[in-house]
C-alpha positions in Angstrom: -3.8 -17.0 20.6 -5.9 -15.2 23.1 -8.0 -12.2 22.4 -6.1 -9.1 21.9 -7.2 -5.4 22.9 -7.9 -3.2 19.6 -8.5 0.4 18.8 -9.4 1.7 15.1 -8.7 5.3 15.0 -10.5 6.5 11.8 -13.4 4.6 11.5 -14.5 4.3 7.6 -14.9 2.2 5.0 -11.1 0.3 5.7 -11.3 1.4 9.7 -14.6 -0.4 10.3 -13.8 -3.6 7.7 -10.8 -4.5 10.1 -12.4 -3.9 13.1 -15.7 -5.6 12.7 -13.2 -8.3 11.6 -10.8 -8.2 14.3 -14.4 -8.3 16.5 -15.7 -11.1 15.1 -12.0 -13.1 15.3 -12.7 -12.9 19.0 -10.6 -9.7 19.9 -12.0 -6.5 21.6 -12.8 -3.6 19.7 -13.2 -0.5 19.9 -13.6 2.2 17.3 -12.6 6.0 17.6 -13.8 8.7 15.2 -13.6 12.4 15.4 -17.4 12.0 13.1 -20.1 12.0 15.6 -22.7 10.9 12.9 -20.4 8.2 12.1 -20.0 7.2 16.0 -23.6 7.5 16.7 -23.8 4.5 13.5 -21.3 2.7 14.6 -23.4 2.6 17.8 -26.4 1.8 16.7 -24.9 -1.5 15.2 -24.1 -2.6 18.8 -20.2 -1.8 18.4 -17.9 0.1 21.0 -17.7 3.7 18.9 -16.3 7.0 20.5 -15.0 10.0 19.5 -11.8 10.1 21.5 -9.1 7.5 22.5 -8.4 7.0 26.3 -5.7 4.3 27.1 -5.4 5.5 30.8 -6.8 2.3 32.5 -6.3 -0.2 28.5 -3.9 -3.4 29.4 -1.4 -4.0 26.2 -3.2 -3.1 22.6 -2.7 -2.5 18.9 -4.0 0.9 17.6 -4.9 0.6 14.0 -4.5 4.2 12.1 -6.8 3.6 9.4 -6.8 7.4 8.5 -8.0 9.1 5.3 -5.1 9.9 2.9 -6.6 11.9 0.1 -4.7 13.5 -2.7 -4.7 17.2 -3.4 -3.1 17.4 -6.9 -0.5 15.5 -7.2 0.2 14.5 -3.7 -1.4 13.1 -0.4 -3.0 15.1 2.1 -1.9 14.4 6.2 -3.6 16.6 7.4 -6.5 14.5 8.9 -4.2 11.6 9.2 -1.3 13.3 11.2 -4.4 15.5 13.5 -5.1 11.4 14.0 -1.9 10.2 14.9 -1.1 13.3 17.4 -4.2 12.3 19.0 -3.0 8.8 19.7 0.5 10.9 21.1 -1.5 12.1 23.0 -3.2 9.1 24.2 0.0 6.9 24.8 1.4 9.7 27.6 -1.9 8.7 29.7 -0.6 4.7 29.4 1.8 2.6 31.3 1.0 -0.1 28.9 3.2 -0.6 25.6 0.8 -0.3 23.1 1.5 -1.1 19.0 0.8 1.4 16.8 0.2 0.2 13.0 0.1 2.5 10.4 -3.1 0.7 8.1 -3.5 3.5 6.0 -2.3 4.1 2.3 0.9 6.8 2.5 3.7 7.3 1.1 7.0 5.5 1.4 9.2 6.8 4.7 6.1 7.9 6.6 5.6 5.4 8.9 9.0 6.7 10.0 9.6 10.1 8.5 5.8 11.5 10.5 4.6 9.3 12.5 7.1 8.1 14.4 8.3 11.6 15.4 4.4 12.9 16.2 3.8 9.8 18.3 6.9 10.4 20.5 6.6 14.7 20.4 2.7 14.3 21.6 3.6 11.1 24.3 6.9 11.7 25.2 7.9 8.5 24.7 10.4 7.1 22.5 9.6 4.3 19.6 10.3 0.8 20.6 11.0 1.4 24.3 7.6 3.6 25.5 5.2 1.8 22.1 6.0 0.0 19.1 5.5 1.0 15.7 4.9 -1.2 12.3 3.2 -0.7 9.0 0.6 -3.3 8.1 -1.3 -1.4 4.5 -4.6 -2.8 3.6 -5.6 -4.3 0.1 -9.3 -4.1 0.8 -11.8 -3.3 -2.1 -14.5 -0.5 -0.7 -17.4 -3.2 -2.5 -15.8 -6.1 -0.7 -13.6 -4.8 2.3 -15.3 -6.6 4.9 -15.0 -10.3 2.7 -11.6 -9.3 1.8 -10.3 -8.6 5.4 -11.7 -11.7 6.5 -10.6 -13.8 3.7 -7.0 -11.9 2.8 -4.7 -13.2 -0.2 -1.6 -11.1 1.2 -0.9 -9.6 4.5 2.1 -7.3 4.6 3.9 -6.6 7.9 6.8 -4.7 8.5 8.6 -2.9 11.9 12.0 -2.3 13.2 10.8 -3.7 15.9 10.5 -7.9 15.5 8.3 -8.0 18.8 6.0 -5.9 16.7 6.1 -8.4 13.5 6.0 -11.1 16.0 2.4 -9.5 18.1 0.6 -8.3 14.7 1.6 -12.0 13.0 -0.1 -13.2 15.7 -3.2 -11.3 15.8 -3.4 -11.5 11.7 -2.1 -15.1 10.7 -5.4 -17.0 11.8 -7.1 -15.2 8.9 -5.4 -17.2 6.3 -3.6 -15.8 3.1 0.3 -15.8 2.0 1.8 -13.3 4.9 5.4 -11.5 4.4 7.5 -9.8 7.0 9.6 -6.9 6.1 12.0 -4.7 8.5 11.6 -1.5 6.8 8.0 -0.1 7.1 8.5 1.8 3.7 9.3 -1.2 2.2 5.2 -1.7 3.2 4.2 1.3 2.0 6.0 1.0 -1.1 4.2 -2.2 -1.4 0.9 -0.7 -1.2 1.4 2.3 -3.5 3.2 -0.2 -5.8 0.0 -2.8 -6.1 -2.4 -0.1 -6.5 -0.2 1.9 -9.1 -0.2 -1.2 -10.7 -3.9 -2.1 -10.9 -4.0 1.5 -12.1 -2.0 0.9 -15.0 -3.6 -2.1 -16.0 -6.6 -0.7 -16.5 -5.4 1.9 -18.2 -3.1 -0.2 -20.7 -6.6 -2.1 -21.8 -8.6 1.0 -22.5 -5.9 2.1 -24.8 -6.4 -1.4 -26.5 -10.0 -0.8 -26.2 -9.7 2.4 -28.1 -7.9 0.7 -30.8 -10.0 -2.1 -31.1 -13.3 0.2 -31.3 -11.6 2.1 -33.9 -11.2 -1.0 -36.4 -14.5 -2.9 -35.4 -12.9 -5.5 -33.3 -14.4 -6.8 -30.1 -11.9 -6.4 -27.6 -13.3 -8.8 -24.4 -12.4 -12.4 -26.2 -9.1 -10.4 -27.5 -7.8 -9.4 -24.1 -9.2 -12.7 -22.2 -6.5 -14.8 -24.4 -3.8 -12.3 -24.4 -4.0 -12.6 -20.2 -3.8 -16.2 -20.8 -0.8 -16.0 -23.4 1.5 -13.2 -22.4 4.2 -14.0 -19.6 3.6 -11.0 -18.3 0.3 -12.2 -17.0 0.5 -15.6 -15.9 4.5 -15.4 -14.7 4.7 -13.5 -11.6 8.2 -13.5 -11.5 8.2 -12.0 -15.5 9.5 -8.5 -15.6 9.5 -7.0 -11.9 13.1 -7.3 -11.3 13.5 -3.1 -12.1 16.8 -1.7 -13.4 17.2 -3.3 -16.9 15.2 -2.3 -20.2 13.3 -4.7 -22.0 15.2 -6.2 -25.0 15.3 -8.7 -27.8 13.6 -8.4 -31.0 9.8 -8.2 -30.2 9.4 -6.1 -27.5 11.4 -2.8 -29.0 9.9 -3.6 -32.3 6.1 -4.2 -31.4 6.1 -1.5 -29.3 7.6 1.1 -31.7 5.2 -0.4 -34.7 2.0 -0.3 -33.3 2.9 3.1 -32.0 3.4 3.9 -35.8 0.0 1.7 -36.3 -2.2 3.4 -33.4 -1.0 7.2 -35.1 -1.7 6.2 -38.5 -5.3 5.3 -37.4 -5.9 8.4 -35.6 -5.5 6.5 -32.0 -3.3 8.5 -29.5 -1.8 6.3 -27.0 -0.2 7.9 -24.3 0.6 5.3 -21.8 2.7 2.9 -24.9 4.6 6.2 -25.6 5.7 6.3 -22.3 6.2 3.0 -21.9 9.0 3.3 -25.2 10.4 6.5 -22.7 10.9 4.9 -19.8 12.9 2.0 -21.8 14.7 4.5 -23.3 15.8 6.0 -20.6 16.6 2.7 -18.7 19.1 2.0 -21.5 20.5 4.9 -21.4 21.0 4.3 -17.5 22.5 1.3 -18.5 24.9 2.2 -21.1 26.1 5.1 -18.3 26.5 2.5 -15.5 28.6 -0.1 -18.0 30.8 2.6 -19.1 31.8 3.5 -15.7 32.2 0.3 -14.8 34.6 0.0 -17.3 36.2 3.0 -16.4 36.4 2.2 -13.2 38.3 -1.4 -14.0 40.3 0.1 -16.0 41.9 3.1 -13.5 40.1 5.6 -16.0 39.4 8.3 -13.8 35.0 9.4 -14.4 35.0 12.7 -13.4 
């Protein structure tokens, strides 16, 4: 594969992981930041840093948004992140090359195509997959080990409308190594990377409710939960419980859930995430029940309405 040309726009912790990376793969690299502190580092490490993109005289390139995506409350905040992506607009009208844009940074599902895709052709004029291509590519980097984990990745996620796009950034990203998986939707992406990091959340979360109720009744709970993530399905089948849209059944589940509920309260232990957990499964059978009835409604001529 021969050495592609590279621009990180947003150049932090995720930013400067994949470039130094992409740098040291053989590519060239150049970061941009609107941070002149951060520029003026960058610098002093011997790497290409400025504060503005130019493509006016670039061949072909990927431009990697690796953007901050903070939440205010209860949702994310753009603002930085679509300031950055007008910029590179902006940058793309000064090009006659086709450039790929790859959305690297954590957002919501339907903004690859829902903001960016409309900011980069308002500011350039151009029009997705004809002037630039477009494609998600999220990160799963650790800020301790995001360097090590670019380098050394156990999943890459690609995903365009465009397959040229899938096809460049498989080439630039495959010689790193890991399981890679292509998807034509890029919120199908992004959904993947809220998904895994919900779910890491929740994780954690689930064992310090455990840990509550273990330091509660005297119990230490590290050789506990070390054999429960070697015995439960849940943890050693990936396949075990992801397929979404039916409620856990059987006898076990419902009862062990609703009876250490009733164990946890009569101990003094509130546990909020198990109590939603019984919810949501409450509500997915409900769902259910809704869905078969129509069904057999429907089969039968019975009008629903």
């Amino acid at each position: 594969m021969q050495p592609s040309r590279v621009f990180i726009v947003g150049s932090g912790v995720v930013g400067t992981a994949t470039g130094t990376g992409l740098l040291a793969a053989g590519n060239t690299v150049t970061f941009i930041d609107i941070s002149v502190p951060r520029v003026r580092h960058l610098q002093a490490q011997g790497l290409d840093a400025r504060t503005e993109l130019d493509l006016s005289s670039e061949p072909d390139s990927f431009i990697f948004l690796t953007l901050p995506t903070p939440n205010v409350g209860w949702r994310y905040d753009l603002g930085a992140f679509t300031a950055g992506t007008a910029a590179v607009g902006r940058a793309l009208a000064g090009s006659s090359a086709q450039h790929t844009v790859v959305v690297r940074s954590t957002v919501s599902p339907g903004t690859t195509e829902g903001l960016v895709r409309p900011v980069l052709e308002e500011n350039s004029g151009m029009t997705a997959g004809e002037g630039f291509r477009l494609a998600s590519n999220p990160e799963f980097l650790r800020a301790v080990s995001a360097a090590e984990d670019f380098s050394h990745p156990w999943m890459t996620v690609i995903a365009s409308r465009d397959p040229q796009a899938v096809a460049r950034l498989r080439g630039l990203l495959e010689p790193f190594g890991g399981e890679m998986r292509t998807f034509s939707d890029p919120a199908e992406a992004e959904f993947i990377k809220c998904a895994h990091n919900i779910f890491n959340a929740t994780k954690i979360s689930f064992w310090n409710e455990m840990w509550l109720i273990a330091q509660k009744i005297g119990l230490d709970l590290d050789p506990i939960a070390a054999t429960v993530a070697k015995s439960a399905e849940g943890s050693i089948n990936p396949q075990y419980g992801i397929r979404g849209g039916a409620p856990y059944g059987g006898v076990c589940l419902p009862k062990d859930t609703c009876g250490f509920l009733g164990y946890s309260d009569a101990i003094g232990v509130d546990m909020p995430l198990l109590q939603a957990v019984v919810e949501t499964n409450n509500r997915l059978e409900s769902v259910v029940k809704q869905e078969v009835e129509a069904a057999g409604k429907a089969a039968s001529g019975i009008p629903t309405a």
